[in-house]
Structure formats: structure tokens, C-alpha cells
Rosetta silent file (secondary structure, phi, psi, omega in degrees, C-alpha in Angstrom):
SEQUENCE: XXXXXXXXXXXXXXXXXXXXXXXXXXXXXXXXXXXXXXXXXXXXXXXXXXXXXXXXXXXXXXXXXXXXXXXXXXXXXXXXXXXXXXXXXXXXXXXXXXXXXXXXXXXXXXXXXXXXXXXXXXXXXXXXXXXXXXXXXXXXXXXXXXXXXXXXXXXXXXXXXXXXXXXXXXXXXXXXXXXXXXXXXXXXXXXXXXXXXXXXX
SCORE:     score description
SCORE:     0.000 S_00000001
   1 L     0.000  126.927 -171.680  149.649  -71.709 -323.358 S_00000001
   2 L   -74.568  151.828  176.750  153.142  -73.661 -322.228 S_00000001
   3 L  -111.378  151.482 -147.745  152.900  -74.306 -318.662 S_00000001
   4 L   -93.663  165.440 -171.442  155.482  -72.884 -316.985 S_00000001
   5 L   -80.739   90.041  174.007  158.127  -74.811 -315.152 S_00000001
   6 L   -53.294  178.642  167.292  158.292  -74.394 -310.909 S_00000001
   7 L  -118.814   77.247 -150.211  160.348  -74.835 -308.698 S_00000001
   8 L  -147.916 -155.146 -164.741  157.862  -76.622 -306.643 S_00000001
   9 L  -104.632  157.420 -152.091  157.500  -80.345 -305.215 S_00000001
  10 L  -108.730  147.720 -178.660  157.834  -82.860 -308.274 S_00000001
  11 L   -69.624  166.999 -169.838  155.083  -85.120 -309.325 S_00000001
  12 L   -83.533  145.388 -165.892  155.155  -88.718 -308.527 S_00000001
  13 L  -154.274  167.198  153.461  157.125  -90.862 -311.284 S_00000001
  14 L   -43.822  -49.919 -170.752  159.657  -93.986 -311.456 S_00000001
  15 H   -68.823  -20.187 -163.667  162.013  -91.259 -311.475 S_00000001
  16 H   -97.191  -20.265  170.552  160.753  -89.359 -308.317 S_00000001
  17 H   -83.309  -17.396  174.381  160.760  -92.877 -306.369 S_00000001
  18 H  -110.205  -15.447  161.867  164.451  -93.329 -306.813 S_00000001
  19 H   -47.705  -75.022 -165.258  165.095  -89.510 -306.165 S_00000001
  20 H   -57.229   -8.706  171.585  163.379  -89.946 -302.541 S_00000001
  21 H   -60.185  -90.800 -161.971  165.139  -93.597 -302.588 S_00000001
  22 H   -36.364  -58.527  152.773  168.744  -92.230 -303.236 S_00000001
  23 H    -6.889  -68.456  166.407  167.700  -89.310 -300.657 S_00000001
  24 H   -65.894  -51.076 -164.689  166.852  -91.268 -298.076 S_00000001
  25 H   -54.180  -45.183  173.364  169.933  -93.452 -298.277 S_00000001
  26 H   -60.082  -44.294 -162.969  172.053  -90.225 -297.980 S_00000001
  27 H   -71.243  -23.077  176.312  169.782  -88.992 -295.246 S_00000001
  28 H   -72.642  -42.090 -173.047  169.893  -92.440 -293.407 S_00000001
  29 H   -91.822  -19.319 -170.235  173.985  -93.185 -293.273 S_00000001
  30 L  -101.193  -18.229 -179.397  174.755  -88.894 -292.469 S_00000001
  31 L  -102.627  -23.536 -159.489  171.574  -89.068 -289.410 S_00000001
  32 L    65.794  176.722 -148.005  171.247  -92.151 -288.563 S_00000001
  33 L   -74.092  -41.005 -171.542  167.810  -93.979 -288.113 S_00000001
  34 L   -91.196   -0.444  167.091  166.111  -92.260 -285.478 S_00000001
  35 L   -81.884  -18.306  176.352  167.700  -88.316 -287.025 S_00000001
  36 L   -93.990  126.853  178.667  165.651  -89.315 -289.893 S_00000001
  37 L  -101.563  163.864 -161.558  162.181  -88.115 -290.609 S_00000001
  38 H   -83.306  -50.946  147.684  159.657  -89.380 -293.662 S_00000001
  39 H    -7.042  -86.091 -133.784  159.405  -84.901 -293.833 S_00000001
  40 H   -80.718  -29.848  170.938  162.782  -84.334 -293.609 S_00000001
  41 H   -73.359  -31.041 -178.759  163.574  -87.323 -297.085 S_00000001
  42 H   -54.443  -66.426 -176.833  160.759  -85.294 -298.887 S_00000001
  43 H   -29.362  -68.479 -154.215  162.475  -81.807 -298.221 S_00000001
  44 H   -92.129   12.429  168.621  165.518  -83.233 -299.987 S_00000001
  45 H   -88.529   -5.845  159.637  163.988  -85.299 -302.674 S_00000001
  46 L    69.085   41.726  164.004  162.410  -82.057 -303.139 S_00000001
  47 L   -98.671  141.516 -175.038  158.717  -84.008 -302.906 S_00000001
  48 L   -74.685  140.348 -170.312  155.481  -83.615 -300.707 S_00000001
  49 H   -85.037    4.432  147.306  156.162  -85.561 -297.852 S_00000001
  50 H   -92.880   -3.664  160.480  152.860  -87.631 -299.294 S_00000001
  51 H   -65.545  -49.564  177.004  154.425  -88.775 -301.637 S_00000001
  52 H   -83.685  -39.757  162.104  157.164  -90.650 -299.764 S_00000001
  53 H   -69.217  -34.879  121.236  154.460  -92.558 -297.888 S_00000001
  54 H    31.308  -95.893 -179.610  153.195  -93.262 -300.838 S_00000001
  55 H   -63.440  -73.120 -146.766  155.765  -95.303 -302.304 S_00000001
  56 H   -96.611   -3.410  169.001  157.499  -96.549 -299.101 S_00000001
  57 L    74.682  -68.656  172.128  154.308  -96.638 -296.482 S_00000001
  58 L  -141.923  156.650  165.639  156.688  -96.252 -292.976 S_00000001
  59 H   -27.476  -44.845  163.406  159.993  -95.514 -292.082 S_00000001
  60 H   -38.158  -54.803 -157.492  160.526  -99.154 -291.850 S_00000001
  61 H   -97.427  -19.095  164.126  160.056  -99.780 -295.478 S_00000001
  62 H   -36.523  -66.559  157.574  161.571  -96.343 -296.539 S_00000001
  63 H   -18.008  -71.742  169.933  164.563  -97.853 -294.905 S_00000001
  64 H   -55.910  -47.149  158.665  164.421 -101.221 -296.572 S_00000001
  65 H   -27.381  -69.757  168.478  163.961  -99.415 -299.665 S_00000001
  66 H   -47.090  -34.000 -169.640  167.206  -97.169 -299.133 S_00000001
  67 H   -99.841  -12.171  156.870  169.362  -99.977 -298.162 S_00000001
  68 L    68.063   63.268 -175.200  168.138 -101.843 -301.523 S_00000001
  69 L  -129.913  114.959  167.310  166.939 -104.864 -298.881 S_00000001
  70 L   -69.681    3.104 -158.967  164.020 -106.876 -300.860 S_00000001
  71 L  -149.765  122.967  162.037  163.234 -108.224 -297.581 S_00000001
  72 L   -99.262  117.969 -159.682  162.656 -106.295 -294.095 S_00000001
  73 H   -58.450  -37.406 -165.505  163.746 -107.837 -291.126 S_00000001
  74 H   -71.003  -38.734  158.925  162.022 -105.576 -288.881 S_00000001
  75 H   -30.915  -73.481 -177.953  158.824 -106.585 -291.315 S_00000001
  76 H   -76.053  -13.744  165.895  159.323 -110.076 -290.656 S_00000001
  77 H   -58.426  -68.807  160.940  159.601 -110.180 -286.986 S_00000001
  78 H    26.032  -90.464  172.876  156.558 -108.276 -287.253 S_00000001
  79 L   -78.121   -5.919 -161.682  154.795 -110.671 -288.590 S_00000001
  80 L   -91.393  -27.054 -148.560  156.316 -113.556 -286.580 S_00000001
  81 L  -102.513  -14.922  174.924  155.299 -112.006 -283.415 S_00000001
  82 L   -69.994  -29.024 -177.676  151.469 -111.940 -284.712 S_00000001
  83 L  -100.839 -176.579 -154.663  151.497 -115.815 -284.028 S_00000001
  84 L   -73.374  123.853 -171.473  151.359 -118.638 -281.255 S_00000001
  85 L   -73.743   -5.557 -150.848  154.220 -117.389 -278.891 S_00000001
  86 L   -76.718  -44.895  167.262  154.882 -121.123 -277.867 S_00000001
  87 L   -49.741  -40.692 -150.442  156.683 -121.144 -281.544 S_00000001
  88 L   -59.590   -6.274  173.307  157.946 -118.152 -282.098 S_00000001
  89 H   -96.226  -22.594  172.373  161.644 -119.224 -282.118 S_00000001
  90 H   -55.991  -57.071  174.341  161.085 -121.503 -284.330 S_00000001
  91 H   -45.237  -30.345 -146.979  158.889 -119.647 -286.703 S_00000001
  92 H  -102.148  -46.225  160.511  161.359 -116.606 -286.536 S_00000001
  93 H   -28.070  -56.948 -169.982  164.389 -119.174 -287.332 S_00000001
  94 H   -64.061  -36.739 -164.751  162.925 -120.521 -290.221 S_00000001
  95 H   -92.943   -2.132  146.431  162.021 -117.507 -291.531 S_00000001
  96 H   -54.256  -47.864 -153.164  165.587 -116.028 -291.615 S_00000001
  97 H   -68.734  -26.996  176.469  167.103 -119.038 -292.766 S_00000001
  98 H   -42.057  -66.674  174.466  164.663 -118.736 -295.665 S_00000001
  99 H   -77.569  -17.687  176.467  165.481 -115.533 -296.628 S_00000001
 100 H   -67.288  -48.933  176.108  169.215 -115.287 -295.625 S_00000001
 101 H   -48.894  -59.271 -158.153  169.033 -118.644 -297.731 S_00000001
 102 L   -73.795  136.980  176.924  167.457 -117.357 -300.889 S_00000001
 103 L   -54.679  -34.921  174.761  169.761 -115.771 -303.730 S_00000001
 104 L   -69.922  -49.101 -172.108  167.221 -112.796 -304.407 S_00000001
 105 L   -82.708  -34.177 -149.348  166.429 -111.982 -300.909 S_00000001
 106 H  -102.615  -22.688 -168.869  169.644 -113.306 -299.044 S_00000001
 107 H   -72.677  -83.151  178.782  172.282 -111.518 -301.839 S_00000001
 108 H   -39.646  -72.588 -167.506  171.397 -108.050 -300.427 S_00000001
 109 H   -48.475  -56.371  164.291  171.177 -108.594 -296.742 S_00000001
 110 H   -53.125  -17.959  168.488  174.687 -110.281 -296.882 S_00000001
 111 H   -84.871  -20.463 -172.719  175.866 -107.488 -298.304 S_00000001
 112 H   -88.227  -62.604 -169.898  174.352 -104.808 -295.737 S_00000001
 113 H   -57.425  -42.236  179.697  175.928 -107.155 -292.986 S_00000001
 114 H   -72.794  -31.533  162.725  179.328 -107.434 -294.371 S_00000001
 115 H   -41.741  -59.174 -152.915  179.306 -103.765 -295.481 S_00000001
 116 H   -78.372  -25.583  170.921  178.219 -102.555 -292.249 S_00000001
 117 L   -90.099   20.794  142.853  181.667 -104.388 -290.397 S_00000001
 118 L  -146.746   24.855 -167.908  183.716 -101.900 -292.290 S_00000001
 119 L  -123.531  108.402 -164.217  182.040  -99.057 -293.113 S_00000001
 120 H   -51.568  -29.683 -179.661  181.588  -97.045 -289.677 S_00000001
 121 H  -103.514    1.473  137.354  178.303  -95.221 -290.687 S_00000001
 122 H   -87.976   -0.287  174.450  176.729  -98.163 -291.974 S_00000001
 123 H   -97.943  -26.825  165.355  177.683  -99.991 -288.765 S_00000001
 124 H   -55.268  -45.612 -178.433  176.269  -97.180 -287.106 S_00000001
 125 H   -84.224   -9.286 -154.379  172.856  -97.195 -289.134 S_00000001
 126 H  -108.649  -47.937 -177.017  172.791 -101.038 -288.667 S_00000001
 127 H   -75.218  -40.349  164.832  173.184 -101.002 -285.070 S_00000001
 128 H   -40.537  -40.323 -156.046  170.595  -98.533 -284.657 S_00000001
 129 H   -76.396  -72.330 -161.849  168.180  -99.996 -287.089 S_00000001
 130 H   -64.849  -32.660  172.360  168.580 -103.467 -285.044 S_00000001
 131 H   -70.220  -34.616 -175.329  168.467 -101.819 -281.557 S_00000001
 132 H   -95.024  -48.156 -159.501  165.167  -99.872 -282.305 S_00000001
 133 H  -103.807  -27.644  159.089  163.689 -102.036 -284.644 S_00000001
 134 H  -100.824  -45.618  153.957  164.190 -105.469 -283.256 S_00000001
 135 H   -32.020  -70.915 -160.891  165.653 -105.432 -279.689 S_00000001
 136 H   -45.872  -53.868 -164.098  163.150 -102.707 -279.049 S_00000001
 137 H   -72.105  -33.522 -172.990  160.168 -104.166 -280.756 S_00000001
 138 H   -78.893  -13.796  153.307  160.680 -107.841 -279.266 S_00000001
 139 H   -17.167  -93.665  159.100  161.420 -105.974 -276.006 S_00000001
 140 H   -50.624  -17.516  176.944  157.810 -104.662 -276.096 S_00000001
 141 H   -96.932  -42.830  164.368  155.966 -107.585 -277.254 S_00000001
 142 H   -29.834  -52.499  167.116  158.116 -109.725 -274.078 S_00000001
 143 L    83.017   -3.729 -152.047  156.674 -107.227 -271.941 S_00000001
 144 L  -112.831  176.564 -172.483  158.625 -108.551 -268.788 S_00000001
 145 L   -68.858  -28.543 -178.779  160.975 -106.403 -266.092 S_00000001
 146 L  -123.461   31.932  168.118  164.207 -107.951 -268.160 S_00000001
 147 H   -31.932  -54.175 -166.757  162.870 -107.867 -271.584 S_00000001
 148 H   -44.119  -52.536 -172.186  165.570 -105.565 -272.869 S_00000001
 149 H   -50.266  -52.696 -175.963  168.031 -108.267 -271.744 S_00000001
 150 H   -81.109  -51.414  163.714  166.302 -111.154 -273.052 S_00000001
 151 H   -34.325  -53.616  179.408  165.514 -109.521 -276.608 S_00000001
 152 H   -67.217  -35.330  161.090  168.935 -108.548 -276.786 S_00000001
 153 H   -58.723  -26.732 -156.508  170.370 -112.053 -275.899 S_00000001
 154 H   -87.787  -50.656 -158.441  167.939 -113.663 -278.084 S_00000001
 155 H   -78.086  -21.508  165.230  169.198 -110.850 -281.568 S_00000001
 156 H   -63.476  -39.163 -176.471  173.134 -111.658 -280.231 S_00000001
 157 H   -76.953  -32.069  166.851  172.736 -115.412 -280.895 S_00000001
 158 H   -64.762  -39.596 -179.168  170.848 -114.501 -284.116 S_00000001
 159 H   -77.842  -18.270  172.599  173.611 -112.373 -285.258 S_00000001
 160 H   -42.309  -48.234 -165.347  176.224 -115.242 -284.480 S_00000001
 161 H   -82.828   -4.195  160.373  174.073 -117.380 -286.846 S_00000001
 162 H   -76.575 -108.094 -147.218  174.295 -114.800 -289.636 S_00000001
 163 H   -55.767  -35.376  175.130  177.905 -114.034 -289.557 S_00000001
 164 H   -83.473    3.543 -176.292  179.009 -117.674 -289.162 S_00000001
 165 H   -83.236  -65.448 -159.352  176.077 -118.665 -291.767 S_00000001
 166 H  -122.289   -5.920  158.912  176.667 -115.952 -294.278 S_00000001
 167 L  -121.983  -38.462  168.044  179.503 -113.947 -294.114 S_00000001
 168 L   -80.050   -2.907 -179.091  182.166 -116.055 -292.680 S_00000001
 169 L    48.157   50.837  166.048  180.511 -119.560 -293.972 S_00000001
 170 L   -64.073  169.073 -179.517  181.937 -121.536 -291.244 S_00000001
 171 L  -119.204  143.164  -25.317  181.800 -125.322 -291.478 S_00000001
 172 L   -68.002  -10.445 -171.406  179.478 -126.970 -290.549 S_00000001
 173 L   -68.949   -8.597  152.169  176.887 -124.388 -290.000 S_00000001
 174 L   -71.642  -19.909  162.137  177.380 -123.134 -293.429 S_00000001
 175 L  -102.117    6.468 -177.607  176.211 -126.249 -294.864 S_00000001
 176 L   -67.607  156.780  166.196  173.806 -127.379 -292.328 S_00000001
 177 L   -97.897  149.774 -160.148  170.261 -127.822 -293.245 S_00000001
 178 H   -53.791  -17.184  153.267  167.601 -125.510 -292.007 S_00000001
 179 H   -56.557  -66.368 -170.164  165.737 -128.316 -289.943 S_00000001
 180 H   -50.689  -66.231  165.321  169.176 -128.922 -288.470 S_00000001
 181 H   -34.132  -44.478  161.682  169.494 -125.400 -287.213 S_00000001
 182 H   -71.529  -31.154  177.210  166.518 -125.172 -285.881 S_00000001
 183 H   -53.488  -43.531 -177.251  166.617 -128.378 -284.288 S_00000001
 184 H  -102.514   -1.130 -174.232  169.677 -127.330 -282.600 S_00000001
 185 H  -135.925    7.556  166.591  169.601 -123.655 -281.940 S_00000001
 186 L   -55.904  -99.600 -112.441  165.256 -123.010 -280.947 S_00000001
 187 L   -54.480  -34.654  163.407  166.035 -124.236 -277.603 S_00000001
 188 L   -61.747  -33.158 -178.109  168.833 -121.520 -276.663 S_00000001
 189 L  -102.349    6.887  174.939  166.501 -118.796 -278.343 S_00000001
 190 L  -113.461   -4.296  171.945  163.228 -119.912 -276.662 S_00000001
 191 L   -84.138    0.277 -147.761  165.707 -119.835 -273.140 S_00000001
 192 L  -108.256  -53.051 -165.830  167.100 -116.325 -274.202 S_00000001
 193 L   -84.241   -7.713  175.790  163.268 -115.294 -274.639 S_00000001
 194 L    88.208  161.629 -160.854  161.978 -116.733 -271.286 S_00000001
 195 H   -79.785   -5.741  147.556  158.992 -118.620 -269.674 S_00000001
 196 H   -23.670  -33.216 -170.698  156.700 -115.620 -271.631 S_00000001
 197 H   -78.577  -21.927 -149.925  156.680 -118.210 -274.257 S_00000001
 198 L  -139.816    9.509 -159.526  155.000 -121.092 -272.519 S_00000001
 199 L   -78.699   -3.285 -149.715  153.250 -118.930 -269.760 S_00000001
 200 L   -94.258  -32.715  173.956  149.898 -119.280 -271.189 S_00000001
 201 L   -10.835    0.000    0.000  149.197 -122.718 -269.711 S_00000001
């Protein structure tokens, strides 16, 4: 007996991971980050909304997914923020310049940043993304009465070192080496983050 063909939610496949991919992508640049639900990419990938966790796990990596980023920023703070706080500008330096550095990982990202300064709803989705997912989160792990303030000071001087790193390549900081950067730009990002860092004494 042929079985007959639904209209129903589609089984999971290569193909049904770049449906809820493509999906999302739409659903991310027309809502922006926080109109979109891991539900609401299922509905139109026309998939059980178990499915999309599934692939993509959280919003976070749906996201990274959609945006075709092999590497999630919000991911690697993440994990940066799991370690000795005394460090953490350091640690969180290096481990941009790694990946901003690397052709596989660093190709994509450069592309989302330069994209995003002329395409208004990817500058829209970007700033959201960065406001929620990194302001916000280092916000909460600061913990202090001017957190917002300091997070936010701390992700402006990061994006400085992106756009003159990687999309405008200024000289010298386009050719500097990643020891050099750090050497010279921790000290401004552990004063941006506050005496939180060294309070444990």
C-alpha cells in the first residue's frame, strides 16, 4: 500500500536543515532577533519545532547557523566568561583575533560586519544580536550598578578593533601581531570592565 503524501511537518534530512536554515535567515533580517522564536522558524520551515533544536540547539546557534557564521561570538564570550576573571580581557582578545584572523572562521564574520554597514536590516539584526547577546550577557556576568555602561564601553573598543582590523585594514593595526594587540589594547578593556576583575583579592 503507497503511503500517502501529507501535508504535515517534514522529516528531518540535509534538506530539512537548510529549509529551517534559509527560514530562519528570512525570519531573522524581517523580525529581528528578539521577534524571533525557535516555534515561530519551525512554522515556516514547515517542521516540528523539535526538530529545529535538534539541528541548531538555541537561538544562539540557530542564529549563527542563519547568518552562515562558523564561529559564534556570543558562544565564545560564553565560554571566556567561564574562566579566571583577572584574564578575561586578555583571553577574550585573543580569542577574536584568532578567529577574526583565521580564513575559514574570519571570511564569514567580515562579511556579516561589512554587510551589516549597508544593509539597514542586517545592521538592525547585528545591533540587536550584539546588544542582547554580548552587552547584555557581559552586563550580567559584571553584575555591578554601571555594568550596562562598562559592557558597552568594553564591545565599542572591540568593534573599533574589528573595523580598523578587518574591514578597513588600517595600518598598522592591520598588520600588527596578536601579542602586540593585546599587549597594547587589554589594559583599556580590563579599565572599560572595572575593578570586578581584580576584586577577588
Amino acid at each position: 500500500m503507497n503511503k500517502k503524501m501529507g501535508r504535515g511537518r517534514r522529516p528531518g534530512s540535509p534538506d530539512t536543515q537548510e529549509a529551517i536554515r534559509l527560514a530562519a535567515r528570512d525570519r531573522f533580517l524581517r523580525d529581528g532577533y528578539q521577534g524571533v522564536t525557535m516555534r515561530s522558524v519551525a512554522t515556516d520551515a514547515g517542521v516540528d519545532v523539535a526538530l529545529v533544536s535538534y539541528y541548531f540547539g538555541s537561538k544562539q546557534g540557530l542564529f549563527g547557523a542563519a547568518m552562515a557564521l562558523p564561529a559564534n561570538p556570543a558562544d565564545l564570550l560564553e565560554a571566556e566568561l567561564a574562566g579566571d576573571p583577572e584574564t578575561l580581557p586578555e583571553r577574550l582578545l585573543r580569542s577574536l583575533l584568532f578567529v577574526w584572523d583565521s580564513p575559514e572562521t574570519g571570511a564569514p564574520l567580515r562579511a556579516l560586519a561589512g554587510n551589516a554597514a549597508l544593509d539597514p536590516d542586517l545592521n538592525r539584526l547585528v545591533r540587536e544580536v550584539v546588544g542582547r547577546e554580548i552587552i547584555g550577557r557581559l552586563a550580567g556576568h559584571l553584575g555591578t550598578p554601571d555594568a550596562p555602561q562598562r559592557a558597552a564601553t568594553f564591545a565599542t573598543q572591540i568593534a573599533g578593533l574589528i573595523f580598523s582590523r578587518y574591514i578597513f585594514q588600517f595600518e598598522p593595526m592591520a598588520s600588527m601581531s596578536p601579542d602586540d594587540i593585546v599587549e597594547r589594547l587589554a589594559p583599556s578593556l580590563r579599565l572599560a570592565l572595572g575593578p570586578t576583575l581584580t576584586a577577588s583579592d
